[in-house]
N, C-alpha and C positions, 0 to 999 in steps of 0.2 A: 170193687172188682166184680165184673159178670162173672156169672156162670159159664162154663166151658164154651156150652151149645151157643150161648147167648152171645160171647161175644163174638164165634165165628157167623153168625148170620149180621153181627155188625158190623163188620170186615168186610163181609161181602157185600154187602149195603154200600158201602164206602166204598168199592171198586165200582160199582155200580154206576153210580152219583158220577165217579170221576170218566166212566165210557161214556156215559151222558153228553159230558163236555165237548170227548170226541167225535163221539158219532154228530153231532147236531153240522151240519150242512150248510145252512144261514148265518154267517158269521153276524147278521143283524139281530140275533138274536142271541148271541152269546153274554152278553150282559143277565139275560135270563136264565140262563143255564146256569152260571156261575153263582149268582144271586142263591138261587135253587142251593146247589151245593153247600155256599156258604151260613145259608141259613139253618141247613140240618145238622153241621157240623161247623160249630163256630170256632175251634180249634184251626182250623183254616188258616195258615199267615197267608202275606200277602207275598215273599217267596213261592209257595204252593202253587199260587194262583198264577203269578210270573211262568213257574215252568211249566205248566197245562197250558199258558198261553202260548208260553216259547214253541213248544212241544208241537201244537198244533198248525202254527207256524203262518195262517193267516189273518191274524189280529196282528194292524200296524199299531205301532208306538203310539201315539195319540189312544188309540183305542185302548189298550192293556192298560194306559196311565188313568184315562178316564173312569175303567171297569174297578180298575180299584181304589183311584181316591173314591169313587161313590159305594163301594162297600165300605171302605173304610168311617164313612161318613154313619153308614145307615149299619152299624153292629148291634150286636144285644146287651144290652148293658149287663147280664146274670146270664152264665154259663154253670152255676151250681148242678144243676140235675143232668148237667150231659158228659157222658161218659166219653174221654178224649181220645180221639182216633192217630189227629195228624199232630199231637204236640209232638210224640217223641223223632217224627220225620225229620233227618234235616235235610236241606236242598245243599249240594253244592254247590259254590261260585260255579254264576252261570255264563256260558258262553254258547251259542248256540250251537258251535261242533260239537263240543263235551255234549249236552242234551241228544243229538241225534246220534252217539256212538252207541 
């Protein structure tokens, strides 16, 4: 377990990382963005990743299925030294209304 201090500037790391995703404007480049993410916080499912991509709303289907079988492909094998942000998140069954309400 962090310290107090420690794990709120992890938290906020973690919102961070995820407005990232948001703000980023080239949807050609979202693969990288995501990538980014996943790599600092391998706790990440691939739900997570679904609803940032739902969320944002211009990644077609091909794309979201590519973005994650190839994370899914390229993960870290030891996740020992990193402190879990998004295990305890869960996503709702997603439906894209529920997402934007």
């Amino acid at each position: 377990m962090l310290p107090q201090g420690e794990a709120a500037d992890s938290l906020c790391d973690a919102i961070a990382a995820i407005a990232e995703v948001f703000k980023l404007t080239d949807p050609t480049l979202l693969y990288l963005e995501v990538s980014t993410l996943v790599s600092r916080y391998p706790d990440v499912r691939e739900e997570h990743i679904t609803a940032l991509l739902a969320v944002r709303g211009d990644a077609s289907r091909d794309m979201r299925q590519m973005i994650i079988e190839t994370l899914n492909q390229n993960r870290p094998a030891s996740t020992a030294n990193i402190q879990p942000i998004f295990r305890d998140i869960t996503v709702p069954s997603m439906t894209v209304p529920k997402l934007l309400k």
